[in-house]
C-alpha positions as CSV (number, residue, x, y, z in Angstrom):
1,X,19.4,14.0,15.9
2,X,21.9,11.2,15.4
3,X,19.7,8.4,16.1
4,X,16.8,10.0,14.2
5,X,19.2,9.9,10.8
6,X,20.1,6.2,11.3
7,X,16.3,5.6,12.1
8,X,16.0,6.9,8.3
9,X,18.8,5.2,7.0
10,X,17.8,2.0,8.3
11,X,14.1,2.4,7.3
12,X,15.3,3.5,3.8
13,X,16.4,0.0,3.1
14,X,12.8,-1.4,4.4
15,X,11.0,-1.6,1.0
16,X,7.7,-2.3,2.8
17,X,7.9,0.7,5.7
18,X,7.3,3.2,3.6
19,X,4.6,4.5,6.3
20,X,7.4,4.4,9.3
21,X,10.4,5.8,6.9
22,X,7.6,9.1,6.7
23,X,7.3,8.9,10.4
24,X,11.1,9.1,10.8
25,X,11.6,11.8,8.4
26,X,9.1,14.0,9.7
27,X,10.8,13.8,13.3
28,X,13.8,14.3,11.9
29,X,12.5,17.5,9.9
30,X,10.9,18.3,13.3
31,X,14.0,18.2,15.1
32,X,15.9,20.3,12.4
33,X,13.3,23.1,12.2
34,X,14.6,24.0,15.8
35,X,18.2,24.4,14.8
36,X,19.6,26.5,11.9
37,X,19.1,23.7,9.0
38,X,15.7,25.0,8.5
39,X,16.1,23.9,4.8
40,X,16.8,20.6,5.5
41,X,14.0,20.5,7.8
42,X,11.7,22.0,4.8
43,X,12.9,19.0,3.1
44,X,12.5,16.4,5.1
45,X,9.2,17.9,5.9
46,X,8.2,17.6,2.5
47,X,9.7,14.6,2.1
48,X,7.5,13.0,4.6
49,X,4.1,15.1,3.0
50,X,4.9,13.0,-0.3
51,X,5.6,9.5,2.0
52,X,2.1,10.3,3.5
53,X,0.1,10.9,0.4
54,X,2.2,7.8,-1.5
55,X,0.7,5.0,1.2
56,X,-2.6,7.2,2.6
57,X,-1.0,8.2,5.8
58,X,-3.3,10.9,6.6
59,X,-2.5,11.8,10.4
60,X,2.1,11.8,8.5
61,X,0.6,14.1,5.9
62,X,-1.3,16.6,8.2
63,X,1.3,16.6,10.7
64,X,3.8,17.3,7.8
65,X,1.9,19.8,6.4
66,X,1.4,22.2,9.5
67,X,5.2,21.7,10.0
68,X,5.7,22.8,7.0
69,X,3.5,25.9,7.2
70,X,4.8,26.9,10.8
71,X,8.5,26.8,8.7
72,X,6.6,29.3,6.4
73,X,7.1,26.8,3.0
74,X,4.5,26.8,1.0
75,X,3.7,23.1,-0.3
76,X,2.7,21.5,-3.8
77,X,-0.9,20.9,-4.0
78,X,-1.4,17.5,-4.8
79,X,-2.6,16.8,-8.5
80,X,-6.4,16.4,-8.8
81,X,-6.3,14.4,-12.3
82,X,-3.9,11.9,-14.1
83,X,-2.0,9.0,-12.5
84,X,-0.7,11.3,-9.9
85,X,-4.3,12.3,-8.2
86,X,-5.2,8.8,-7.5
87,X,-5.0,7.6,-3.8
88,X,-2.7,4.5,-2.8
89,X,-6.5,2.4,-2.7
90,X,-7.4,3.8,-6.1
91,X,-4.1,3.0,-7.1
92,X,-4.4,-0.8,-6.4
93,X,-8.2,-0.9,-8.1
94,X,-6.5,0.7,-11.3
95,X,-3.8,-1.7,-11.1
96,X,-6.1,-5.0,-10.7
97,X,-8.8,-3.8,-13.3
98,X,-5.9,-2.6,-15.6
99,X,-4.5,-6.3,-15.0
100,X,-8.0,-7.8,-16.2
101,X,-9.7,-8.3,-12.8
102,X,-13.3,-8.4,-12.8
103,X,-14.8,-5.9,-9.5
104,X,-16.2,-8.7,-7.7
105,X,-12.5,-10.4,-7.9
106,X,-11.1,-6.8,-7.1
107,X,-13.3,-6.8,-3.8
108,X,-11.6,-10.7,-3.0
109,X,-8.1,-9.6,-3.8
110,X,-8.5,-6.0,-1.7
111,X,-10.8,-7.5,1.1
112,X,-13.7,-4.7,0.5
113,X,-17.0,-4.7,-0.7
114,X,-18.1,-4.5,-4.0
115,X,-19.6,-1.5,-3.6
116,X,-16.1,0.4,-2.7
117,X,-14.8,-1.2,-5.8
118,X,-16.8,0.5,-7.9
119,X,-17.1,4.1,-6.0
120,X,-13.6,3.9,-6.1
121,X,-13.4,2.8,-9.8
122,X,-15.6,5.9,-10.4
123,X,-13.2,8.2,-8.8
124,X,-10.6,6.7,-11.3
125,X,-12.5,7.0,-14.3
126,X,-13.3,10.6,-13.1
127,X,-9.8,11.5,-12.3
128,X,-8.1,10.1,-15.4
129,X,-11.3,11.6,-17.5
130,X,-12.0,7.9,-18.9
131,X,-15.2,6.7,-19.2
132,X,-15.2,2.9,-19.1
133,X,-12.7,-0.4,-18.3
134,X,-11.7,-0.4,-22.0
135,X,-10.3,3.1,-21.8
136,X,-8.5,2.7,-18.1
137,X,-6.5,-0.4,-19.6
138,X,-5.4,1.3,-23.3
139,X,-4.6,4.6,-20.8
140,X,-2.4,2.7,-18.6
């Protein structure tokens, strides 16, 4: 348990492992849900559910959730409109178009096609319930 709390600590100052600091703290919430600090575990465990969904872990997010559903919590649903709702990708397309980008740029910048620029640029507009470019940037 000792080493899975400096694992943490030291991943908690790794601005750019946010994926392995959600790996960490769903061991560590894991580990706890065997002992009597079942809350902790609950928080940790949803700790690393919100990790998971912040850089698209999906595999830190499932395994988080049914952790947290064998602990008998019962989770926040993730948003499904607003800022909140969009996926880490979505997240960067918003934030280049917002910044002026044109899609084909976006695509460059991202290394995807064009055409998952604009599928995911339709999931934005649908999920911030804006209809164009103009309205992402003056909503941002």
């Amino acid at each position: 348990m000792t080493l899975l709390r400096q694992a943490v600590t030291v991943l908690e100052e790794a601005p750019s492992a946010t994926l392995e600091l959600g790996h960490a703290v769903a061991d560590l919430g894991t580990a706890l849900a065997g002992t009597d600090q079942r809350e902790e575990a609950r928080e940790m465990l949803r700790r690393a559910l919100d990790l998971g969904q912040r850089c698209g872990g999906t595999a830190l997010g499932d395994h988080a959730l049914a952790a947290l559903l064998k602990l008998g919590a019962r989770p926040r649903r993730r948003a499904q409109t607003g800022w909140d709702a969009l996926t880490p990708a979505e997240s960067r397309v918003a934030e280049l178009a917002v910044e002026g980008k044109k899609n084909r740029e976006i695509a460059g910048i991202l290394y995807v096609s064009l055409r998952t620029v604009e599928l995911h640029l339709t999931s934005i507009y649908r999920k911030l319930s804006v209809s164009n470019r103009a309205e992402l940037i003056r909503g941002s």
